[in-house]
N, C-alpha and C positions, 0 to 999 in steps of 0.2 A: 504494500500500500504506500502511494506516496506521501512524503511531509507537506503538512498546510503549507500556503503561504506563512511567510513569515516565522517561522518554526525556528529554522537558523540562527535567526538575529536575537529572537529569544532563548534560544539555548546559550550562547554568546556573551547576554548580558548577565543573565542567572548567571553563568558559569563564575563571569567578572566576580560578580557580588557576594557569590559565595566563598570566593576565595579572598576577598576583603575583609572580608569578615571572619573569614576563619585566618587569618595574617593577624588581624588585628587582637582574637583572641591569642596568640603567639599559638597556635597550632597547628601541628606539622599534617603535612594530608596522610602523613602514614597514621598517626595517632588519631584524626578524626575518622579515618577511615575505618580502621581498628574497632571504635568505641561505637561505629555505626553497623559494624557486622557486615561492612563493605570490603571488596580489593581496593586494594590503592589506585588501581589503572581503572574502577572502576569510576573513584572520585577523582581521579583526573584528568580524565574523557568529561565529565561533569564540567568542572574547571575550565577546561579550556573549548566547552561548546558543542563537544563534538557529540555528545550525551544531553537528552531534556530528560530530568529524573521523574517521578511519579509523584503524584500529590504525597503520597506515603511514604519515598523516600525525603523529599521536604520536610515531612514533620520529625522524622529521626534526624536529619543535620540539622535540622533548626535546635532543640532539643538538648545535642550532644553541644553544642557549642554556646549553649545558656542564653539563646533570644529567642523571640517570637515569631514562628512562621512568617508572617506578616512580614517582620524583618529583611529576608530574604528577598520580599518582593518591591522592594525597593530600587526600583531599576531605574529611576528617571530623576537623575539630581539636580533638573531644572524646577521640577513641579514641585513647588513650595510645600505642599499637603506631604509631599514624600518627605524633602527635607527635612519637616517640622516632627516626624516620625523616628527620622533616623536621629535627628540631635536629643531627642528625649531619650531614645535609646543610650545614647553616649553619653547622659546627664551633663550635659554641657549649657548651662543656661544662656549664655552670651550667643547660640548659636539659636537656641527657642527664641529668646527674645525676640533677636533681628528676624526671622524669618514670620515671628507672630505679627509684627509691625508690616511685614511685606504684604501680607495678609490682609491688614487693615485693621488689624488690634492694637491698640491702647494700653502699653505697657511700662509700668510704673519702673522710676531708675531706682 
């Protein structure tokens, strides 16, 4: 069976962001892969796009690396609603604020 449109570009950017985020947890893909009951080649065919994993697989790497699904689907760091997402994630207030203001919220200094 063929891939939809657009399949690629999406496997691509998941790939990105989960490898972002698993960097940023300092996490080796052999040790997430490990903790996910994955092969490594199979989380790095993820990584690098060449794999879309399954809703199921998402919830174990979301999971093993202590964020929230959702997290993961954070693919467009222009769209403020995502940003405003991901800087809560990273309890970074100075990055909520300014993107809440981008928004059109009224935030107190």
């Amino acid at each position: 069976m063929p891939r939809r449109p657009g399949t690629k570009t999406l496997a691509r950017r998941l790939g990105t962001r989960i490898q972002k985020l698993r960097e940023e947890g300092d996490l080796t893909q052999e040790k997430l892969a490990w903790s996910c009951d994955f092969s490594k080649a199979y989380l790095s065919q993820i990584e690098s796009g060449k794999r879309l994993p399954s809703l199921a697989a998402l919830f174990v790497i979301a999971k093993r690396m202590g964020v929230e699904p959702a997290d993961l689907l954070v693919l467009d760091d222009k769209n403020p609603r995502l940003r405003l997402l991901d800087a809560t994630r990273r309890e970074n207030p100075v990055d909520v604020a300014e993107v809440l203001r981008e928004l059109g919220y009224e935030v107190g200094k």
